[in-house]
N, C-alpha and C positions, 0 to 999 in steps of 0.2 A: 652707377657706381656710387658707392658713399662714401661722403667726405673724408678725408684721413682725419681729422680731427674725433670722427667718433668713436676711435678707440679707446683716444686719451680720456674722451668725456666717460666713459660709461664705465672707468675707471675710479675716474673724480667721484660718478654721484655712485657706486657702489662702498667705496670708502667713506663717503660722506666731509661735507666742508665746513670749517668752524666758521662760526660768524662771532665778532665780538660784540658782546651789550652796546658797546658805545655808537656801533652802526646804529643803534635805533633810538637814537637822541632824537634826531630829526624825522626820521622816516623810519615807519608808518607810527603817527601819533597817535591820539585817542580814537580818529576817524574809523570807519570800518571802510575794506578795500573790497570792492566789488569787481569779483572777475566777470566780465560778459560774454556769452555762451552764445556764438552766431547761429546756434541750431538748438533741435528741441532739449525737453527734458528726457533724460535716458538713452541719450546717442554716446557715441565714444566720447567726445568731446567733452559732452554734458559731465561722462561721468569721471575723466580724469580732472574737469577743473575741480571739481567737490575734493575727489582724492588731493590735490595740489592745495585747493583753499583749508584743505584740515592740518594739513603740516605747515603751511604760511602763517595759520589761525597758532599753533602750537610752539612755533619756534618766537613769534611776534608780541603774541597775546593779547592780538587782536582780530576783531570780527574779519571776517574772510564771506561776502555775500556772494551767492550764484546767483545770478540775471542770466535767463535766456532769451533773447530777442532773433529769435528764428525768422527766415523767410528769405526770399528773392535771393536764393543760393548765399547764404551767409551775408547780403549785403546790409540787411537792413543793421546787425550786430556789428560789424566793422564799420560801419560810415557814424553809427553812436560815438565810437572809441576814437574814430578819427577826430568827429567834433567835441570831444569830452576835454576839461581841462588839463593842459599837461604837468600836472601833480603825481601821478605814478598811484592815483588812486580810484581809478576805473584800465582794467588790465580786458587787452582781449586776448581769450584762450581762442586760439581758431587752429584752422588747416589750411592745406593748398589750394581748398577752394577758394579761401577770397585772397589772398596772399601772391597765388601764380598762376592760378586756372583760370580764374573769371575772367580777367583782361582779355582773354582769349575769347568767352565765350560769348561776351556783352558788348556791343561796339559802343556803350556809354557806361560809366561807373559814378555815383555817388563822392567815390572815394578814387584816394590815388595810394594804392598797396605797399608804394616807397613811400613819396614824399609828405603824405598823408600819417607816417607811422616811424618808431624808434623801436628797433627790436632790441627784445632783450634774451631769448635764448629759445631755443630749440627742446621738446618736451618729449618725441616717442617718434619711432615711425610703425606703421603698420602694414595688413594686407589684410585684404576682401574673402568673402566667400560665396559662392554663387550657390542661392538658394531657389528652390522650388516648394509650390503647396504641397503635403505629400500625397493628394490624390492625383497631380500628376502625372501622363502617361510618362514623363522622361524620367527615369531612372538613371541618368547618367548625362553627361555632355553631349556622348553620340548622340542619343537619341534623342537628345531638344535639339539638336541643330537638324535631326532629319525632320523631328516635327514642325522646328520653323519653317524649314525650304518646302514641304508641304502645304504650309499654310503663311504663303508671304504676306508680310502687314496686318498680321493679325492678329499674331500674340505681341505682350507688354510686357515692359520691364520699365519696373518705379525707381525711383532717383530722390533720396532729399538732399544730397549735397554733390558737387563737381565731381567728385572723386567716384563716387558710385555712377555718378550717368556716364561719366566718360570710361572707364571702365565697360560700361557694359554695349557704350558705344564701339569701343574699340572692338570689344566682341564679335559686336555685328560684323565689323570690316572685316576682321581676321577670320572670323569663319563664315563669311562669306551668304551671311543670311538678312532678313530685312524684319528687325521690331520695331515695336511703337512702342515711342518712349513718352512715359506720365513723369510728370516733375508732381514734386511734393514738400513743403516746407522744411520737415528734416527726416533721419531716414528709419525712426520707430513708426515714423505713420506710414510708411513704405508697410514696414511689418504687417500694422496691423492690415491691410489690407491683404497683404499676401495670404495670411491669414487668414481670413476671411475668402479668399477664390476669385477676388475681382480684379488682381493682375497676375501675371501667368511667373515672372524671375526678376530678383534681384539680385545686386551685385553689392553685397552688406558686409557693413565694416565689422571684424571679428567679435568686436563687443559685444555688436546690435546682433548677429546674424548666427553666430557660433551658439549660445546659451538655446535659443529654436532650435538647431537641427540637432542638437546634445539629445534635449527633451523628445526629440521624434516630433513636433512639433511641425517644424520645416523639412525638408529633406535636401541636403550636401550633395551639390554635385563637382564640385573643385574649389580649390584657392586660387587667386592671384597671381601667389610669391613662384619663385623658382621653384624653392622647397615646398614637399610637406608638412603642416604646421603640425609642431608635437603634440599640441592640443588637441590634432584631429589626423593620428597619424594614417587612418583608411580614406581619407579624404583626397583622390589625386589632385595633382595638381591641372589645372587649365591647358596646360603647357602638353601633359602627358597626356590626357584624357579626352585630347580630339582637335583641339587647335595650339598648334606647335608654335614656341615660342613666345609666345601669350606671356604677358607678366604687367601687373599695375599694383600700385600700393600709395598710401600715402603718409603724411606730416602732421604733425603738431607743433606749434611756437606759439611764444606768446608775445606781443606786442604791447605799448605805449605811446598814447599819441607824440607828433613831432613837436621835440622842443622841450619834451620832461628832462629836468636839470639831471646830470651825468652821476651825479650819487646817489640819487634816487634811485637811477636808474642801477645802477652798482649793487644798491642793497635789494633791491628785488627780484635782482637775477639771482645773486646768493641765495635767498629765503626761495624760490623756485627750484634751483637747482638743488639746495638741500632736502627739499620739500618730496622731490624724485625720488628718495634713497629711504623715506619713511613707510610706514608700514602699510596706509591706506592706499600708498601712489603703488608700493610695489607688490602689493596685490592685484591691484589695476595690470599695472602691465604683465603679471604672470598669470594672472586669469583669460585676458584678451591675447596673448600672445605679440604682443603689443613691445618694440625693444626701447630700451629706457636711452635716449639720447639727447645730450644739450649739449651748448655751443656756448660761446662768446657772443654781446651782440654783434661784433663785426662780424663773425662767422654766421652767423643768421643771416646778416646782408647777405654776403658772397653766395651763401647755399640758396637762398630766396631768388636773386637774380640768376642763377644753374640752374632752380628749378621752374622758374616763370617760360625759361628757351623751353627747356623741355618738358613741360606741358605743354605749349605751342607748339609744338613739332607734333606729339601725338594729338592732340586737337585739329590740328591740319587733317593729319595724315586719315583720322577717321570719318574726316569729311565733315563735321561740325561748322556750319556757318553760325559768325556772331549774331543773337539776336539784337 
């Protein structure tokens, strides 16, 4: 269920919010503000910070840089942002992976996802797409799960962030078949190999995964969400198309390390959340199918710790031991 606050929000950043000139006495000066991208270049993430650092860049009139520091499931980008000074001028753009999935997944972190970090607002949420090479033999859900159980342990399914591996973990559980999962730094290198024929499905975030199976490229065999996404209305859902009740999706927020001063923090949630309602973010999100939502940082807390239980609960429940 989603917070009751994201009504109001997606309210707020459709009307858009005035910022006064005098916020930016102090904050951001001449410096340029470098958002850190825990995954590669041209994943969702990658590409709403670009969208997000052009309207920051716009409204500020100041540099807005992308850093992507991929790897070890977003940790190596989040444990940067944790040790970065708390000036409000290194921003992490991340997800639930490092935020409320990892903890689940790693019985050690670099990083501490609360105490480690100061949120400042909540950016989109999404849903997945389950893709295939289109040579093939599944043409559908049914039939990859009869060709799993066919051939247990054999086929693959690539992951470069929490959200896609558990995802497609939870797949395995729910219907009831056994892959081998490949980790990967983020999840266009998933693509490219998919592409390529050297792992058999993934479970790719609408940005990364959707634009492939448009082009024939990939070939769609469900979404995530409840729904079908309007982007891809022949597309059934996971839920309908052979494992019932099946549904995963994930988050975007951005964070600041702990201890960046409360105006700082103020003004960069404004210039963010304004940033949502500009032309390059809201193409972002109507292209990816992608819904436009921010928070308060308190409300980032609250929603961070609800979402840290439950990821932990489906992380359990799919049988994922911490490595």
């Amino acid at each position: 269920m989603m917070p009751n606050f994201i009504n109001a929000t997606l309210l707020a950043c459709a009307l858009g919010l005035g910022i006064s000139p005098a916020a930016y006495a102090k904050y951001p000066d001449d410096r340029p503000i470098t958002f850190v991208v825990p995954f590669g270049a041209g994943s969702a993430t990658d590409q709403l910070a670009r969208a997000l650092g052009q309207g920051v860049s716009e409204q500020s009139g100041q540099t807005v840089v992308i850093e992507n520091k991929a790897g070890a499931s977003a940790m190596i980008g989040a444990t940067d942002v944790a040790r970065a000074g708390p000036d409000g001028y290194r921003v992490l753009i991340t997800t639930n992976t490092s935020q409320a999935a990892n903890p689940h997944l790693y019985k050690q972190l670099n990083y501490d996802p609360v105490s480690d970090f100061q949120p400042v607002t909540l950016l989109g949420m999404g849903g997945q797409i389950m893709v295939v090479n289109p040579k093939s033999p599944a043409k559908n859900v049914e039939d990859f799960i009869k060709l799993a159980k066919e051939n247990p342990g054999k086929l693959t399914f690539g992951s470069g962030s929490s959200s896609s591996r558990v995802a497609g973990e939870l797949f395995q559980q729910m219907a009831g078949v056994e892959l081998l999962h490949v980790p990967y730094k983020s999840n266009p290198l998933v693509i490219t190999d998919l592409l390529g024929g050297q792992i058999d499905m993934m479970m790719a975030d609408m940005a990364t995964g959707l634009p492939q199976a448009t082009s024939g490229k990939l070939r769609a065999l469900g979404v995530t969400t409840p729904q079908r996404s309007p982007l891809a209305p022949d597309v059934p859902t996971i839920a309908e198309a052979g494992v019932p009740d099946y549904q995963m999706g994930y988050w975007f927020g951005a964070y600041v390390p702990a201890g960046t001063p409360r105006d700082v923090v103020s003004t960069l949630h404004d210039l963010l959340v304004n940033a949502t309602a500009r032309p390059a973010a809201v193409q972002f999100y109507t292209q990816t199918g992608t819904q436009p939502v921010t928070s308060t940082p308190e409300e980032l807390a609250e929603f961070q710790k609800q979402e840290t239980e439950k990821w932990g609960e489906i992380i359990k429940k799919a049988g994922i031991e911490p490595a």
